[in-house]
Every structure is written in C-alpha cells, then in structure tokens.
C-alpha positions, 0 to 999 in steps of 0.5 A: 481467580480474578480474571477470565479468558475474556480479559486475556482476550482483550490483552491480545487485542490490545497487542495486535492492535499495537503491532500493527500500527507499528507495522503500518510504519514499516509499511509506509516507507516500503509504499512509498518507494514502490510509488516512486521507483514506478514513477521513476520508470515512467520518467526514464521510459519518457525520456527513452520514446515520446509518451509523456511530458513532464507535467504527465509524468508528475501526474502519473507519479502522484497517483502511483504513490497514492495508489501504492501507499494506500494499497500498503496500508490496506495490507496492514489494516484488512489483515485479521489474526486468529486468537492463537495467532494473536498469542504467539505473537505476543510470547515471542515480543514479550517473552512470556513462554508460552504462557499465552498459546497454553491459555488459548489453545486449553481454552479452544480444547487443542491442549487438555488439563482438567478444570483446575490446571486450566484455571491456575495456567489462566490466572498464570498467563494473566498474571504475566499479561499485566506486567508487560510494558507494550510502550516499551517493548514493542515502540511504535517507530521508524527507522531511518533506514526504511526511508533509504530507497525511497529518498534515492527513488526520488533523488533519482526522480528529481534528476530525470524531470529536472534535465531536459527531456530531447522527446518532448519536443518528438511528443508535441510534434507527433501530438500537434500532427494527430491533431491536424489529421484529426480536425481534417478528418472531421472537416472532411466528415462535414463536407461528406455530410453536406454534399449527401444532404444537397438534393440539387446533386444527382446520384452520379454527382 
C-alpha cells in the first residue's frame, strides 16, 4: 500500500478548504444585500418620521454592510466538519461512490472489514482521490445572479437619499429646539447654583 488514511485526510482538508471559499463567494453577495436592504429600511424609515438625516443614513448603511458581510463570512470561516462530514461532501461533487465515507467510517470503526479489505478499500479511495481535478470540478466563482438583489437594494438605496427628504427639515427643527431647551436648562442650572452659593441671601430670599 502506498499511501495511508493520514493522506486521505489531507485530501479531505484539502477539499473542504476549497468548498469553502467557494462558499465564502456565495456568501458575500447574500451579505451584502441583507447590509443594504437594512440600510434601505433605515432611509424609507427616515424619510416616513424625522430620525435621521441623510448623511446619518449613509453612516448607519456603511456599518450595517460591514456588520453584515463580516458576519457572512464569519459563518463560513468558523464553521469546522468532522472528517466523515468532510468525505460525503466530497463523493457527492466528485463522484466518487462512497469511496471516501467507506474509508473513513472503516477507519473510525462504524463499518467492520478485516485488515485486508480495509487496506485494499483504502488504497481504492486513494486511488480515485488523485485523479479528481478540484480546479475544475468544484471552480471557485460567482454567479451574477448572487449580486441581483443587492445591486436592486442599492438602485433602491440611491433613490431614497438622492430625493429630497420633506423630514429632514422636521429633524433639524426638532433638533435645534432640543438644543435651545437644553442650553436654558443649563442656564437655569448655573443661576440656581449662584444664587445658593450667595451668602448675602437669607433662606427666605
């Protein structure tokens, strides 16, 4: 025999590290869009009540899309498989017949054969391990239709901050008389505090 389940292994490995990249980039366009379709909904909110301007809304967008790609890809990267999860993946992309859940599950005792059986159905799965071609049977690529309901989120987006938001005015407004109450408050505060501090007033003055 000239190779071993340490070799299968590293086919395995090898595999799953290409699956999920090319699940990395089918991820990134569904991140994406959830990031954009969030920030879509903050717009029309903002533009249905006074809550944030247009410049806010661009702010909020942006870190709803970074939080919402990373967290896609994170879902892909952290996500760990067991070797026989490993090897159904790959019979099923390659073709391969089982060859590589035998080997593994013999391996992990789940399937008896004797020593000799298991070496032959080892060598077996080896054997056809070497002759796939990951590069084209399992291409890392994107399809353009993964990028549709993103690119219409922000079509969508575009158009809601680009027309003039009738709230925004209400939002400055609203915002400019908080801030007028605010500072009398605090005027009103600091005369409190002068007034208790003059000791040329008696308790009833």
């Amino acid at each position: 025999m000239t190779g071993g389940y340490d070799d299968l292994l590293a086919y395995l490995r090898r595999w799953d590290g290409r699956r999920r990249r090319a699940e990395l980039l089918a991820a990134l366009p569904r991140g994406l869009a959830v990031g954009l379709a969030l920030g879509l909904a903050v717009a029309l909110l903002s533009r249905a009540r006074p809550w944030l301007t247009r410049g806010e809304t661009m702010q909020v967008t942006a870190l709803l899309l970074l939080v919402a790609t990373a967290t896609a890809a994170l879902l892909v990267l952290l996500r760990r498989r067991t070797p026989a999860e490993q090897a159904r993946f790959a019979d099923r992309q390659f073709g391969l017949r089982e060859r590589m859940v035998a080997a593994v599950e013999i391996h992990a005792g789940t399937l008896d054969a004797d020593a000799a059986v298991a070496a032959r159905q080892l060598q077996d799965a080896l054997n056809a391990a070497a002759g796939v071609n990951a590069e084209r049977q399992l291409p890392l690529s994107s399809r353009w239709r993964d990028w549709l309901p993103g690119a219409a989120a922000l079509a969508l987006l575009a158009v809601a901050l680009w027309l003039p938001n009738p709230q925004e005015a209400i939002l400055r407004q609203q915002r400019a008389v908080a801030a007028e109450v605010a500072q009398q408050a605090a005027n009103l505060e600091a005369l409190a505090e002068e007034i208790a501090a003059d000791e040329t007033l008696t308790p009833e003055q």
